[in-house]
C-alpha positions as CSV (number, residue, x, y, z in Angstrom):
1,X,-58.1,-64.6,-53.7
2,X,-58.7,-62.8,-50.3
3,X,-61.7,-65.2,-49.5
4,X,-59.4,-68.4,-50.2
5,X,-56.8,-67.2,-47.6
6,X,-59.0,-66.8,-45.1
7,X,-60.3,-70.3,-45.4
8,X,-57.0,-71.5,-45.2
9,X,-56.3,-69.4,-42.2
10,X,-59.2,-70.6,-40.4
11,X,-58.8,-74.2,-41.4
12,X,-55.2,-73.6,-40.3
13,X,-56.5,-71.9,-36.9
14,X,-58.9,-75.1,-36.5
15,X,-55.9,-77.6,-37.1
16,X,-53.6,-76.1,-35.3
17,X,-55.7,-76.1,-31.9
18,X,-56.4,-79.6,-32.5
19,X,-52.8,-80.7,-32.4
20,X,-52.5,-78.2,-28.9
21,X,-55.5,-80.7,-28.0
22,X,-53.4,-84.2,-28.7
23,X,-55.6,-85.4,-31.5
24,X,-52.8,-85.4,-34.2
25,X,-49.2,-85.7,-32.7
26,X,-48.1,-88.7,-34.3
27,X,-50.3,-89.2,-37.0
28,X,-52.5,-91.3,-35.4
29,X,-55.4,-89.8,-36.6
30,X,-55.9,-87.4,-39.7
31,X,-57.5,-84.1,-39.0
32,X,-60.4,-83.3,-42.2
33,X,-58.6,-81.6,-45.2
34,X,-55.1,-82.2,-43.6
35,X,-52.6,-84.8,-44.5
36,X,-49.4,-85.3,-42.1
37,X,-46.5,-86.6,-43.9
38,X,-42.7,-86.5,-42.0
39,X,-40.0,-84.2,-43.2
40,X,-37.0,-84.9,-45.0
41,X,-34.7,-82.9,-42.7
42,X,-36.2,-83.4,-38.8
43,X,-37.4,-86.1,-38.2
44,X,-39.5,-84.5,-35.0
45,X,-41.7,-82.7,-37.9
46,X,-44.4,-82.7,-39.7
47,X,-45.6,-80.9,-42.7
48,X,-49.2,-80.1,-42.7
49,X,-51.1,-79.8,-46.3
50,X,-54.2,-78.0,-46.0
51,X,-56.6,-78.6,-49.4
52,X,-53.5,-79.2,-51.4
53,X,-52.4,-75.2,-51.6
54,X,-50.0,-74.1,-48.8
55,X,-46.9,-76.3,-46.5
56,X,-46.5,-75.6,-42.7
57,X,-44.0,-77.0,-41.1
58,X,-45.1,-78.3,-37.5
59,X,-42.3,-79.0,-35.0
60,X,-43.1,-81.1,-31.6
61,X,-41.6,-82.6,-28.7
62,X,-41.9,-86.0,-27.9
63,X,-43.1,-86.9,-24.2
64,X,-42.7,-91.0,-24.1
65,X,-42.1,-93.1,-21.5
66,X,-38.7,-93.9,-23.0
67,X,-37.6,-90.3,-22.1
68,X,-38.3,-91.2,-18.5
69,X,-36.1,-93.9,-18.8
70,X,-33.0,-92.3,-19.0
71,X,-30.0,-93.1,-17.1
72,X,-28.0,-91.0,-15.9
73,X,-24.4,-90.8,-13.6
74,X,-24.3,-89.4,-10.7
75,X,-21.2,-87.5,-9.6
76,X,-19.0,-86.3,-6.0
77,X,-20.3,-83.2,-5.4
78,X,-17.5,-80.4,-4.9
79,X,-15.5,-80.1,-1.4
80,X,-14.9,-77.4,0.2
81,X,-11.3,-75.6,-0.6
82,X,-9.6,-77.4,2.6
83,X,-10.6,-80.8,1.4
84,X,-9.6,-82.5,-1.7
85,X,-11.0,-86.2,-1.2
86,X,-13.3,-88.3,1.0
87,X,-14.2,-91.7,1.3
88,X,-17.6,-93.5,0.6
89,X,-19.9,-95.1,2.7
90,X,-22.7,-96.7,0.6
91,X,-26.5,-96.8,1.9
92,X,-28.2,-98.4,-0.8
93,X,-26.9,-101.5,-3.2
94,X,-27.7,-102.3,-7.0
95,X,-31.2,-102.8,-8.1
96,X,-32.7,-100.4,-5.4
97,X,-35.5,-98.1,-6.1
98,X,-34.7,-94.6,-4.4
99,X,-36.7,-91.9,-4.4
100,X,-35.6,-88.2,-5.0
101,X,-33.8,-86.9,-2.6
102,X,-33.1,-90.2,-1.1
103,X,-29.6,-90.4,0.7
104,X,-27.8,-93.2,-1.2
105,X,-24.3,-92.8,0.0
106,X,-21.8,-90.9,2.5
107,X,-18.9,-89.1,1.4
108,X,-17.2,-89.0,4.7
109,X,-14.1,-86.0,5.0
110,X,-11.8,-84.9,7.3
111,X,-14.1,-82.2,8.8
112,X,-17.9,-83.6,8.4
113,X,-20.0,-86.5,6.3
114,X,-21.3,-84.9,3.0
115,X,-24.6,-86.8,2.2
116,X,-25.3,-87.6,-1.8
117,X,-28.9,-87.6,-2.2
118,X,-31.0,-89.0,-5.7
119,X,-31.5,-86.3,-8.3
120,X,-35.0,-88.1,-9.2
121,X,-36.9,-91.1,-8.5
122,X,-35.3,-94.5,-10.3
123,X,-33.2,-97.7,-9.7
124,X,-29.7,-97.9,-9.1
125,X,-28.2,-99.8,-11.6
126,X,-24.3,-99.4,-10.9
127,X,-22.3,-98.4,-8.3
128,X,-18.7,-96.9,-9.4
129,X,-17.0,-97.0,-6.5
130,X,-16.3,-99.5,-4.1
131,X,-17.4,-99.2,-0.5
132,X,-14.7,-97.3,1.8
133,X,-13.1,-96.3,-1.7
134,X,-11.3,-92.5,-2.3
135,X,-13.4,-89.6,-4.3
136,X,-12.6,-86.9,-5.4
137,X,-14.7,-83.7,-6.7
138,X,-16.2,-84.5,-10.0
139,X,-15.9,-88.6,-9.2
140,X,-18.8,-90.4,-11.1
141,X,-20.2,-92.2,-8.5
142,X,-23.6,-94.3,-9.5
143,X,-25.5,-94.6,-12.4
144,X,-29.6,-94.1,-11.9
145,X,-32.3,-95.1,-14.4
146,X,-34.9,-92.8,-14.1
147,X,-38.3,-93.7,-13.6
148,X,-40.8,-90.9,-13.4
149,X,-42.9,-90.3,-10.1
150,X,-42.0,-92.5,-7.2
151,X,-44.3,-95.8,-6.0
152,X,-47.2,-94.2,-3.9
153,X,-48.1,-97.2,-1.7
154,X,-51.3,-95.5,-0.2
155,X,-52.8,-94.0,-3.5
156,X,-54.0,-97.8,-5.2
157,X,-56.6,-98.0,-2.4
158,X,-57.8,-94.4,-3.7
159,X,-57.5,-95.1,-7.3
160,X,-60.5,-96.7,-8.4
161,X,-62.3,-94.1,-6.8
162,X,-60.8,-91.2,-8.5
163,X,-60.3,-93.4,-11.5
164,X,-63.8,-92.2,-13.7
165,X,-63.2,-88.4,-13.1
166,X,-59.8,-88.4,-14.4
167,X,-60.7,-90.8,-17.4
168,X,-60.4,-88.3,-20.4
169,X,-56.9,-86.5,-19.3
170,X,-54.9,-89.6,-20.5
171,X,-56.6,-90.6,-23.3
172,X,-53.1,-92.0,-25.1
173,X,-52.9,-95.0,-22.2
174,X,-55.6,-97.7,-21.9
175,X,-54.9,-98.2,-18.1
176,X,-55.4,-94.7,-16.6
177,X,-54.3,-96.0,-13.2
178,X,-50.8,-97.0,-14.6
179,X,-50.3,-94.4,-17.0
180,X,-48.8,-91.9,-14.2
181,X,-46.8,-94.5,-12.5
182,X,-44.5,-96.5,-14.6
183,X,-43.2,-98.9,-11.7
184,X,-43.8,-101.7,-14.1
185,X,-40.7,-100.5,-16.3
186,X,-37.7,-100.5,-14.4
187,X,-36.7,-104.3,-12.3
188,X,-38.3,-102.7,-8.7
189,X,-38.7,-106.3,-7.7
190,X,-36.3,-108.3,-8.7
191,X,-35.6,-111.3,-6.7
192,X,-32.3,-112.0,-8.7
193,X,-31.3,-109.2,-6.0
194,X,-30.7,-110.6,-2.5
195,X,-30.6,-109.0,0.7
196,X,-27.0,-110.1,1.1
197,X,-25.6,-107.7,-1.7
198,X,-26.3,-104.8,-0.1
199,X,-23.0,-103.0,1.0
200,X,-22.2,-102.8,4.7
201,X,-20.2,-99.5,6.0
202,X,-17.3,-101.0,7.9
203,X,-17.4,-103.8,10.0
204,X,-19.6,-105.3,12.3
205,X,-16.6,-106.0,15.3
206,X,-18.9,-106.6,18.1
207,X,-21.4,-109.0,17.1
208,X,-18.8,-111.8,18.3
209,X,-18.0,-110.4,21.5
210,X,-20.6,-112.1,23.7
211,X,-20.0,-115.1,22.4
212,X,-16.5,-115.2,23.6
213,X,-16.2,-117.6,26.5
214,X,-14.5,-116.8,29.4
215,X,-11.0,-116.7,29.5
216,X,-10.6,-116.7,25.4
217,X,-8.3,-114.0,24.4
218,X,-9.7,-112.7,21.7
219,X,-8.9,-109.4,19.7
220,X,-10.1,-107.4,16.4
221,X,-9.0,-104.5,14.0
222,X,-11.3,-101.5,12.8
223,X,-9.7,-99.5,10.5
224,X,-9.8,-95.4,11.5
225,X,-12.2,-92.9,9.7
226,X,-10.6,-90.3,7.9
227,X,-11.9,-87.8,10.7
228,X,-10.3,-89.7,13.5
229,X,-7.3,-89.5,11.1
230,X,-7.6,-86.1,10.6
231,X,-8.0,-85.3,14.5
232,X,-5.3,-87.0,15.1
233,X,-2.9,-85.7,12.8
234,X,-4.2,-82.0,13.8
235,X,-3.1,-82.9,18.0
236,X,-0.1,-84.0,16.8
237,X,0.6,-80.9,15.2
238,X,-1.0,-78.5,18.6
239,X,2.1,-80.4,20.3
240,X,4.6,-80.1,18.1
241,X,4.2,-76.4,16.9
242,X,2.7,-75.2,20.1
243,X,4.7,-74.3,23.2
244,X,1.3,-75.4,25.6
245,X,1.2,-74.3,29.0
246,X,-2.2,-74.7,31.5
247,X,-3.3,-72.5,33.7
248,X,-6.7,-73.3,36.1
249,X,-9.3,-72.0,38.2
250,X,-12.4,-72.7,39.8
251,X,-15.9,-71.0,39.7
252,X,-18.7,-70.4,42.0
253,X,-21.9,-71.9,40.3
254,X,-24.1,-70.5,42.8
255,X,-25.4,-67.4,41.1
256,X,-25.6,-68.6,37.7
257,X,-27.7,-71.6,39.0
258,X,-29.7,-68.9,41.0
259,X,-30.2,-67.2,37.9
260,X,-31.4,-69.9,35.6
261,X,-33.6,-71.3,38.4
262,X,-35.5,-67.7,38.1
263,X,-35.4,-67.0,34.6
264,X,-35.5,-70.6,32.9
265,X,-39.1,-70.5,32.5
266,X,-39.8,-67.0,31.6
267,X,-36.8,-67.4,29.3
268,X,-38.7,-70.6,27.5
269,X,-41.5,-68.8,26.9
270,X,-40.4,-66.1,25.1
271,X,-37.3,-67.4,23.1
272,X,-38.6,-70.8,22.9
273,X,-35.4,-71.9,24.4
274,X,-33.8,-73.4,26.9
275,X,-31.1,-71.7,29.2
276,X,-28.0,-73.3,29.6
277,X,-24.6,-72.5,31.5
278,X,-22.9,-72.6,27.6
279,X,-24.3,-69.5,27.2
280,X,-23.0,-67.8,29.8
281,X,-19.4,-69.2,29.5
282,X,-19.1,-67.9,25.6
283,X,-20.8,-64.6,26.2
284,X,-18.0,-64.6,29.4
285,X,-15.1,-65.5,26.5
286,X,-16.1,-62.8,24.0
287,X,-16.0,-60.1,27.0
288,X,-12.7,-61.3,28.4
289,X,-11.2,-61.6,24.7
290,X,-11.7,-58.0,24.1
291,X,-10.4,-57.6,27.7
292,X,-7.5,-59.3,26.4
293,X,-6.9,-59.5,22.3
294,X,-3.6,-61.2,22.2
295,X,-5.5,-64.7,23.5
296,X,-7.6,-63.6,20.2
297,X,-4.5,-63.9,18.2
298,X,-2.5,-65.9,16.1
299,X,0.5,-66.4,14.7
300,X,1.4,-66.1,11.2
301,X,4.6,-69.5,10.8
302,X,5.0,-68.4,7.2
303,X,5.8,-64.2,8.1
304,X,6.7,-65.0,11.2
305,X,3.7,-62.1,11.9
306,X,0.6,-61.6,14.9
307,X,-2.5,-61.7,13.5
308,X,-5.2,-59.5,15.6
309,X,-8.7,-60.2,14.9
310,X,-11.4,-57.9,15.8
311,X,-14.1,-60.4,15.2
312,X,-14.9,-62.8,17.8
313,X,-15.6,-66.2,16.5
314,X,-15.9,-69.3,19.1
315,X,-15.6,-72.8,18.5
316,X,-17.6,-74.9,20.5
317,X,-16.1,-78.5,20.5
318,X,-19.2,-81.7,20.4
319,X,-18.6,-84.6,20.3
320,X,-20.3,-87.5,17.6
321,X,-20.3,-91.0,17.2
322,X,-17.6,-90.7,14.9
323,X,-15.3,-87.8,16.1
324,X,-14.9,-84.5,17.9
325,X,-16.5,-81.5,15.4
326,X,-15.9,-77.7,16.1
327,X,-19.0,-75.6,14.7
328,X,-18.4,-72.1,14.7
329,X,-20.4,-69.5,16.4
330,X,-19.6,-66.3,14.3
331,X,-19.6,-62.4,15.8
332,X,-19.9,-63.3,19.7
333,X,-19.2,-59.6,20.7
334,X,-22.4,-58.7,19.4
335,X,-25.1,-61.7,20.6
336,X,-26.9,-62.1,24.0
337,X,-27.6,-64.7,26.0
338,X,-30.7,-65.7,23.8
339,X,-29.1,-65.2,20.6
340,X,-26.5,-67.5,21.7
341,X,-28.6,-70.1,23.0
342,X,-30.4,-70.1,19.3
343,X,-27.1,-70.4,18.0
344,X,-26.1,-73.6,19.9
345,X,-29.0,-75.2,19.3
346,X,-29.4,-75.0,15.4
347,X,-25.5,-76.2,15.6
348,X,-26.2,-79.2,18.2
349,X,-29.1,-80.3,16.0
350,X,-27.5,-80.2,12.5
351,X,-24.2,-82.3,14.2
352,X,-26.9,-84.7,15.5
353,X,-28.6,-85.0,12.0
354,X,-24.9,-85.3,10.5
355,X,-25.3,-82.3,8.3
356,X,-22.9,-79.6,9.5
357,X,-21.6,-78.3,6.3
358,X,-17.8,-77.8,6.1
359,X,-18.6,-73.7,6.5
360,X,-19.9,-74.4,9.6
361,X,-16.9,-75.2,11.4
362,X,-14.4,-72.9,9.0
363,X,-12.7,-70.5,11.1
364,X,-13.0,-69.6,14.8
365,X,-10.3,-67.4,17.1
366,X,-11.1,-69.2,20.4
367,X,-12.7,-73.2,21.6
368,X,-14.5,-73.9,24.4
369,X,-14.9,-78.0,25.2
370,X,-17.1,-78.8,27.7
371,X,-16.2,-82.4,29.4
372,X,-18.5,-81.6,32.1
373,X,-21.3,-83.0,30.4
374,X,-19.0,-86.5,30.7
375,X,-18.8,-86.1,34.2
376,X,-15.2,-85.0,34.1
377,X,-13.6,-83.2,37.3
378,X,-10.2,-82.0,35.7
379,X,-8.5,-82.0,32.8
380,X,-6.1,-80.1,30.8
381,X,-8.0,-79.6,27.3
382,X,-5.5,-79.0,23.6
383,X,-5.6,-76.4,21.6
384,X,-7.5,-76.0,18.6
385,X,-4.8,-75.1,15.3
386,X,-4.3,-72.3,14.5
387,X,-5.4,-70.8,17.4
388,X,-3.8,-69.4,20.4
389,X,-5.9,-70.5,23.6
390,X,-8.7,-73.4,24.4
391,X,-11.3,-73.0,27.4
392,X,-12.0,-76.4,29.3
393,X,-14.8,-76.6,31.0
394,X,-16.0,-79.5,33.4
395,X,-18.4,-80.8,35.8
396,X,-20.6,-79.5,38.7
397,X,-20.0,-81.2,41.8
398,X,-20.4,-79.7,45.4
399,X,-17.3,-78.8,47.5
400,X,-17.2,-77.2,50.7
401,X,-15.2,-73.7,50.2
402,X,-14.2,-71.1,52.3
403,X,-16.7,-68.3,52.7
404,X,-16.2,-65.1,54.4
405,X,-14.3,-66.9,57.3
406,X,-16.7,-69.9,57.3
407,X,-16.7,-73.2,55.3
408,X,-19.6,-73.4,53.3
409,X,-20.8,-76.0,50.7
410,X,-21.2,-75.0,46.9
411,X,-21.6,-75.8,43.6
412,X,-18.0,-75.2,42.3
413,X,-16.5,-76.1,38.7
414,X,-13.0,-76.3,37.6
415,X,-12.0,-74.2,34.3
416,X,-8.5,-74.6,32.7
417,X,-7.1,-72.6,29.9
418,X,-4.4,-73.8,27.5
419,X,-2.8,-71.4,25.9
420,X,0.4,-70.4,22.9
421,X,3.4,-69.9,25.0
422,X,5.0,-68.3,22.3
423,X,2.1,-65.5,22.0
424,X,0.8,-65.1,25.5
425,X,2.6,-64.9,28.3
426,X,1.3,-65.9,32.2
427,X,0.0,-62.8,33.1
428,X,-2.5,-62.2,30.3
429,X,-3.9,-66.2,30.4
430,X,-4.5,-66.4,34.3
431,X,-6.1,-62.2,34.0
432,X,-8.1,-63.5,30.8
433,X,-8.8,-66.7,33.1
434,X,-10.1,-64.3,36.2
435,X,-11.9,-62.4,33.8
436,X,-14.1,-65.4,32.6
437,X,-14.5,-66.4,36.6
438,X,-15.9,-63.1,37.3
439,X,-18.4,-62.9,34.7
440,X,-19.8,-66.3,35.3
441,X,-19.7,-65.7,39.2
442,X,-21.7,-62.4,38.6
443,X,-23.1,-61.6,35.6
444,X,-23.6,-58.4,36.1
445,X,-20.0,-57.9,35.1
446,X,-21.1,-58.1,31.7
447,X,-23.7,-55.4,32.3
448,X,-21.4,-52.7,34.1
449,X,-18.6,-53.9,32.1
450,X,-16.0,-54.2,34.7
């Protein structure tokens, strides 16, 4: 008796790493003393008879091609608390093969673009919502039929060569070349798809504008993005709840410009980063906030209440093809000039790749917007809801100035400050004001804090 169950044990041992080895998942071949037969109540099962004395039940998963095949719907991903819908912007059209992570539409919000990539490779076999149509969180958007691995179009040169050594891995396809890749499955290259169906974004106004002959009066209609719409309904508001007043001044650019000359390069070489004037107007805000905390403020509507902060967080206003975004630069009070500088540049390059996430530009006490880089000489910038004050900052251009009895020529910049009425009165905007001109005249302001 004790000999005849170790027989089976061994003969169970011996079938059992066969089947880890692939020879008997389906019955498609019969292993010696074992018979496969399907059972009655899973049909992913198999019971295996060894020598017609003891039943194991085997359970497997099935890996086919039709598992890769699978289609799936793709929903909106969720906003952010402030926004509850967006519109979409399509990139990709019916019948397109996208790879994973593959942008194949825009959600475009009030505040930023939210990009929907491809969960996996496959082809696009519906679209759900129109183009320029309304989504919410959750909204199905496209259905995808998954396809496995993408189409390498480099490897088939390489194939053949590394064809013999990987021979015995897939031993269940004849083809080892296209057993990894099944682009033969989905409808890649259909020509029943023409270029023509792909979805364009919004309109394509100027196309027919050189061909206009002279004297034709001709006009056309674009319809406004929802973050134009959104910028504009938040001005409007500035105007109407805000009692805006301006105050200006003017700054000598000579030292800072001194400064940078001398210290660009060493700064480069061991921040790996460029020094800019932004720098040194938003380290001049944070040390004439705390100078001043009511331009820091805010006031409550609802409780009729002043809210102090005692965080510093500046918005820095750039502008994009499609609107003016605010990207937060969080903590000021405690950052130097190079921390900063690192700071403005991961914003700059996220808004030029489109991917500032809402949380990016969340919050903020206190906005800086810098038209100088436009070229402009003066202007009288609005403020950012709900805060209290806006910096404007504008261009570089020599002046001659009186200096120490004599008229000399320098580099000279206009600021203006826009401020809450209601909050801050005269005398602390034009001090704050003076406080910003003196650290960006002399930055050693900052270091004696005077």
């Amino acid at each position: 008796m004790l000999s005849r169950s170790r027989c089976v044990s061994r003969a169970f041992s011996r079938s059992l790493s066969a089947l880890q080895k692939g020879n008997c998942p389906l019955g498609r071949r019969s292993l010696p003393g074992v018979s496969l037969c399907q059972g009655p109540g899973c049909p992913d099962s198999r019971k295996i008879v060894f020598n017609n004395t003891s039943v194991f039940s085997v359970r497997f998963f099935r890996t086919t091609a039709v598992c890769k095949n699978d289609v799936i719907t793709v929903k909106t991903p969720a906003f952010a608390e402030s926004v509850t819908e967006g519109d979409v912007r399509w990139e990709k059209a019916v019948g397109d093969t996208v790879a994973e992570d593959e942008v194949v539409c825009e959600i475009e919000t009030d505040k930023t673009s939210v990009q929907v990539p491809s969960p996996a490779h496959g082809v696009i076999e519906a679209l759900l919502v129109p183009d320029g149509g309304k989504v919410e969180g959750g909204t199905p958007l496209f259905t995808l039929r998954k396809t496995g691995a993408a189409p390498a179009k480099p490897k088939p040169a390489e194939a053949p060569a590394a064809a013999p050594k990987a021979e015995p891995a897939p031993s269940a396809a004849p083809p080892p070349p296209a057993a990894p890749m099944p682009t033969r499955m989905p409808p890649v290259p259909s020509p029943s798809q023409p270029p023509s169906s792909k979805p364009v974004s919004a309109v394509k106004p100027t196309a027919a504008a050189p061909l206009a002959e002279p004297g034709v009066r001709t006009e056309h209609r674009e319809k406004m993005n929802r973050m134009r719409q959104r910028i504009a309904q938040r001005l409007k508001e500035a105007q109407n709840t805000c009692a805006m007043l301006t105050t200006f001044n003017e700054i000598d650019m000579s030292n800072i410009q001194e400064m940078r000359a001398r210290h660009k390069d060493a700064f480069l070489k061991k921040h790996n980063l460029k020094l800019g004037f932004m720098s040194a107007f938003v380290k001049a805000s944070a040390f004439a906030l705390q100078e001043q905390p009511i331009v820091n403020a805010v006031i409550d509507d609802s409780t009729k209440e002043v809210v102090y902060r005692d965080y510093i967080d500046i918005s820095v206003a750039v502008a994009t093809p499609r609107g003016l975004v605010v990207p937060v630069i969080r903590n000021v009070e405690t950052m130097n000039y190079a921390d900063i500088e690192r700071t403005i540049s991961e914003l700059g390059e996220k808004a030029r790749k489109n991917e500032l996430a809402i949380e990016d530009m969340d919050g903020g006490t206190f906005t800086i917007s810098n038209g100088g880089v436009f070229g402009s000489l003066f202007g009288t910038p609005i403020i950012n809801p709900p805060q209290s004050a806006i910096l404007g900052m504008h261009a570089i251009f020599d002046r001659p100035v009186a200096v120490g009895g004599k008229v000399e020529v320098r580099p000279m910049m206009f600021v203006a400050l826009t401020y809450d009425h209601r909050l801050i009165d005269g005398r602390e905007a034009v001090t704050f004001l003076r406080k910003i001109k003196a650290a960006v005249e002399d930055p050693r302001v900052l270091l004696l804090d005077l």
